[in-house]
N, C-alpha and C positions, 0 to 999 in steps of 0.2 A: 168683149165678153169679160164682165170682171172687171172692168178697167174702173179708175177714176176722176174726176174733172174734178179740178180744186180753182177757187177764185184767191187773187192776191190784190184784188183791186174795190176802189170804197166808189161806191154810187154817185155820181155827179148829179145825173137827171134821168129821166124815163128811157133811153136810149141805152143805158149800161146800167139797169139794176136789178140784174139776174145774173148767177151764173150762167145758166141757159136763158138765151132768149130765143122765143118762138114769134115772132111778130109775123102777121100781114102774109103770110104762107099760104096759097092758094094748096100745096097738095100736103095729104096728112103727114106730120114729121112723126116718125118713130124713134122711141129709146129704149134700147133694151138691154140687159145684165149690167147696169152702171151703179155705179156711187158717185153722189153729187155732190161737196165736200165744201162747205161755205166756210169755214172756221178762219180763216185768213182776210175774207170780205168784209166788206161795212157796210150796214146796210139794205144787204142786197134780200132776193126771194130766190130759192134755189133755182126753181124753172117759172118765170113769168109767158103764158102762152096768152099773146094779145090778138085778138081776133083770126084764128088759125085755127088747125085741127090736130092735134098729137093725143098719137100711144105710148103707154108708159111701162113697161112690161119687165117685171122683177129690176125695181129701180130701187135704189134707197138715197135717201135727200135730209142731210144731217147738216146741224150745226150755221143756219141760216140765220140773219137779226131778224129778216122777216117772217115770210109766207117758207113751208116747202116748194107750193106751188099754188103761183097766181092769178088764176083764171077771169080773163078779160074779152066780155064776148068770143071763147073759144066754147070749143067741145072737143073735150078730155076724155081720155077713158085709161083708167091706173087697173093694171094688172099685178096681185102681189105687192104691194106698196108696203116700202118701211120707211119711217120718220121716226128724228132724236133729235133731242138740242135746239128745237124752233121757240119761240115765246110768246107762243098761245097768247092773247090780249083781246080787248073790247075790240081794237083797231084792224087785229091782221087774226086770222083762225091759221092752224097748219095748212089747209087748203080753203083758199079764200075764193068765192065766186062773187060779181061782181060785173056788173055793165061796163062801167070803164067811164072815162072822161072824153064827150063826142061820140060813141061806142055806140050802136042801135042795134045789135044781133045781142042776144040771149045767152048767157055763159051756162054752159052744160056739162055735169061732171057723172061718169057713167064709173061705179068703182066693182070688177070683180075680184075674183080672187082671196087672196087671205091680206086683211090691213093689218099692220103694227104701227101703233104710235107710244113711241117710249116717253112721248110729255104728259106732263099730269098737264089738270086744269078739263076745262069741260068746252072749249070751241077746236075739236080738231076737224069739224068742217065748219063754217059760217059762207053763210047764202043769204046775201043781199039783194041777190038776183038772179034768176034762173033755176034750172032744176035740176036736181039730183036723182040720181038712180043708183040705188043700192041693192045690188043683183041677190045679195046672199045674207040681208037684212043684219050686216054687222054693226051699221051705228042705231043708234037712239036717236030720236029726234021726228022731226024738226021740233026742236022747243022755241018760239016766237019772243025773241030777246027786247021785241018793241025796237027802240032805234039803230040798235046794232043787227038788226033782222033776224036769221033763223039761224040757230048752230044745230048741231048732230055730236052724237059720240059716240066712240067705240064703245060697245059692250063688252063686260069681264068677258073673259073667257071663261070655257065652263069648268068645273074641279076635275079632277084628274079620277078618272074612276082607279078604284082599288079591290081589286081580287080577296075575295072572303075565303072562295071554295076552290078548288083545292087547296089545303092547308099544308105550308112550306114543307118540302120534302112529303109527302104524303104522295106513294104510290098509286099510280092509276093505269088501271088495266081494261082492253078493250077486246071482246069478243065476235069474230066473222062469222054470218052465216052463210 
């Protein structure tokens, strides 16, 4: 609860390039109340889930070279998700779906909850492959990128409503019948 996993170590090959790896996991992996802390890594995707099933529930995944999180024929579902410090590109989205290399199951990204992604840029999801579900219609999207497939994006948040009436310090009184 609260805790952190920090990487210190740079990517060799597909076997080490996540801080989290989910690989080949027959029963669903859950994470929950974490900070996923790549800023020491090379390379890496914070969580690569490859062919597997993980929940991700009030997670936050800062400071990756890659993806926050790499979706490889798995099905994901992010509760509450916050992202910073990832670099959005043609190549990799904050959350990347994608079949995978050998890969024949469908990568499925199910997002409820409230998303933050503190990176600019316009691929904080891209879908290569597979389908998205957005419980609470916070991205934009699908816009069809042609070769880089389909990104999504967060929508502004809405402005802050501001109180007209009552007028500051202006007393107000209510009457019981």
């Amino acid at each position: 609860n609260g805790h952190t996993i920090s990487s210190a170590f740079a990517k060799t090959d597909n076997s080490n390039n996540s801080v989290i790896g989910i690989q080949g996991v027959t029963n669903t992996v859950t994470l929950s109340n974490l900070i996923i802390e790549g800023k020491d890594g090379v390379n890496l995707h914070g969580v690569n889930a490859y062919v597997s099933n993980a929940v991700l529930n009030d997670v936050t995944i800062r400071n990756n070279d890659n993806t926050a999180i790499n979706i490889n024929g798995s099905e994901v579902v992010v509760n509450n998700l916050k992202t910073s410090g990832h670099k959005a590109s043609l190549s990799f989205g904050i959350i990347d779906l994608a079949t995978g290399s050998g890969v024949t199951r469908s990568p499925k990204l199910t997002v409820n909850g409230r998303s933050e992604h503190a990176e600019s840029g316009n691929f904080h999801i891209k879908r290569l492959s597979g389908t998205v579900i957005d419980t609470n219609s916070q991205y934009n999207g699908p816009t069809n990128t042609l070769f880089w497939g389909y990104r999504y994006t967060l929508k502004s948040a809405p402005a802050v409503p501001t109180i007209s009436s009552p007028a500051e310090s202006q007393e107000i009184t209510t009457t019981s019948t």
